[in-house]
C-alpha positions as CSV (number, residue, x, y, z in Angstrom):
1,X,134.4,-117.6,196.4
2,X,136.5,-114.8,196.0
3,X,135.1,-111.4,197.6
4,X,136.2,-108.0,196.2
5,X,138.2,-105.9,197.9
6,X,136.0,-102.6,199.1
7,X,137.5,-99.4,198.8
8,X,137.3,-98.0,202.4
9,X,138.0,-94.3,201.7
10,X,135.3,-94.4,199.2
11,X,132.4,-96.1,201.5
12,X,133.6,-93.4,204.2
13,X,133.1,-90.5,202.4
14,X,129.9,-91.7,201.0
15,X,128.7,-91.7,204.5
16,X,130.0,-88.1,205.4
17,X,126.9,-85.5,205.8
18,X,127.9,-81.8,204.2
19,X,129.0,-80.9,207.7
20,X,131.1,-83.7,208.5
21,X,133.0,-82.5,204.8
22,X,133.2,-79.0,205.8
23,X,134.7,-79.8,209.6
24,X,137.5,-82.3,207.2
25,X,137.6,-79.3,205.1
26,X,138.2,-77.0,208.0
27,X,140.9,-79.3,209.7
28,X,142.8,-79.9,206.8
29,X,143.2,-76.3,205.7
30,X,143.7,-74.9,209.6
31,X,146.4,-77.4,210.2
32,X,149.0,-76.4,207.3
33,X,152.2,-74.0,207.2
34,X,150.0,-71.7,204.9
35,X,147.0,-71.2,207.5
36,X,149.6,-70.6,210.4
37,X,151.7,-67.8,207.7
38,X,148.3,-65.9,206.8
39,X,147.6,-65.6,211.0
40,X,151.1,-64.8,211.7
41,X,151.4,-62.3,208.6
42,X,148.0,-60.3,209.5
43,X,148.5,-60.0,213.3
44,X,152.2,-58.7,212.3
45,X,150.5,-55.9,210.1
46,X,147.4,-55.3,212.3
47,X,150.0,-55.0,214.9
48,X,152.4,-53.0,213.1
49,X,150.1,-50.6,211.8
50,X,148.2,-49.9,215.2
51,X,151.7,-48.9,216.9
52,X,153.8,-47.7,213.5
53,X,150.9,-45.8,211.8
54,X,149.9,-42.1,211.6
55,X,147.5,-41.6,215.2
56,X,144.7,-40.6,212.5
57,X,145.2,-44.0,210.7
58,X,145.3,-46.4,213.8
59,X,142.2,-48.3,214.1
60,X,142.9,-50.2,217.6
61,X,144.8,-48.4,220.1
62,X,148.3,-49.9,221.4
63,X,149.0,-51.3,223.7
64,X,145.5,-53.0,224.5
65,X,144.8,-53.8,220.2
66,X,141.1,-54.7,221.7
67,X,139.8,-55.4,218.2
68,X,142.2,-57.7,217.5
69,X,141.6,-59.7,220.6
70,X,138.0,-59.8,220.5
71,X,138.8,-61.4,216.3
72,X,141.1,-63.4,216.9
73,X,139.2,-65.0,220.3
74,X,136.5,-65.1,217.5
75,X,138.4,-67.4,214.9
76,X,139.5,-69.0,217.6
77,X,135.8,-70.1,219.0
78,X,134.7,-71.1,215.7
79,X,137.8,-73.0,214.6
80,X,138.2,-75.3,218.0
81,X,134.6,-76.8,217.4
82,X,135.2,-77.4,214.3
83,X,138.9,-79.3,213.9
84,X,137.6,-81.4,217.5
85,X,134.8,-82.9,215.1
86,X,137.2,-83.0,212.1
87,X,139.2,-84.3,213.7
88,X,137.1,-87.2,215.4
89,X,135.8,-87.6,211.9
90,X,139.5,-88.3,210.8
91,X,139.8,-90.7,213.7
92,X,137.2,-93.1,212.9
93,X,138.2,-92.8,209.9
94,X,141.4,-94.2,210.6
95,X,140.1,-97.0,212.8
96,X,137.9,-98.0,209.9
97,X,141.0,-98.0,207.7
98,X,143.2,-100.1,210.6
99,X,139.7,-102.6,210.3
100,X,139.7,-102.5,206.6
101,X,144.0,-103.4,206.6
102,X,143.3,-105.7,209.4
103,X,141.1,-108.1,207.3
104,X,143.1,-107.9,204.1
105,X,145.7,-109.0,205.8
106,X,143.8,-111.8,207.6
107,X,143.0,-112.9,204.1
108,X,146.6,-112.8,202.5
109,X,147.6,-114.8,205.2
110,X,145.3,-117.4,204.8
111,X,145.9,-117.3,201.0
112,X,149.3,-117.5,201.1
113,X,149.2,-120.5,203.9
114,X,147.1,-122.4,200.9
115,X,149.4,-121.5,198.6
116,X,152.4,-123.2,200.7
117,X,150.4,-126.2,201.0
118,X,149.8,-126.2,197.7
119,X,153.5,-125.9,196.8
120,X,154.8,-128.3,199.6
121,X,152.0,-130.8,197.7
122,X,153.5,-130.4,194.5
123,X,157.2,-130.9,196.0
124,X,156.0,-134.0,197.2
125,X,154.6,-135.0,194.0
126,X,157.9,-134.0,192.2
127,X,159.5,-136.1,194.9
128,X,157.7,-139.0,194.4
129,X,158.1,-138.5,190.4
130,X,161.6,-138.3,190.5
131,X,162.3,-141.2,192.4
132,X,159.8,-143.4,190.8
133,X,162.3,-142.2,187.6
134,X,165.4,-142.6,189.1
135,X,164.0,-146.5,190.3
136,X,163.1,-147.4,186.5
């Protein structure tokens, strides 16, 4: 009997806690183009503005800008937890997807090995037909 195929992504998510969806979340987002544009964009202003801006206006003096360190260390000690387990999540994942293709494939192969036998049965029958035919 034939066994349906089971929809791996679907099975994994199921089994992700909130968490384990906001580390994916987190990993996904953190890893894009946009992410690294907002960080570049904001330390070029925070910058800027701490060495270009009236004295009165600067809010973290050049050249040590220790604010700005002690965020961005910040963002940084939150983020690295964060995409590690996303990105573990994303690996097992993947090895449950490599599983998943794995077995399909086993089966197609073994399908399509009956099928061949099948067809080189019928050639023979054809075979047999046709010169059964051609003897009459």
């Amino acid at each position: 009997m034939r066994q349906p195929i089971r929809n791996i992504n679907i099975l994994h998510r199921e089994k992700l806690s909130r968490m384990d969806r906001l580390a994916i979340f987190v990993t996904e987002r953190v890893g894009t183009m946009g992410f690294f544009s907002i960080i570049l964009l904001w330390t070029v202003f925070w910058l800027g503005w701490n060495v270009f801006a009236p004295d009165a206006a600067r809010f973290d003096p050049y050249p040590a800008f220790v604010l700005w360190l002690f965020i961005s260390n910040m963002i940084q000690l939150f983020l690295m937890p964060l995409i590690m387990v996303g990105q573990s999540l994303q690996g097992r994942h993947a090895e449950v997807r490599a599983e998943a293709d794995f077995e399909v494939n086993t089966k197609a192969e073994r399908e399509i090995e009956t099928i061949l036998l099948h067809l080189e049965r019928q050639n023979e029958l054809i075979l047999k037909i046709l010169n059964h035919l051609e003897n009459n």
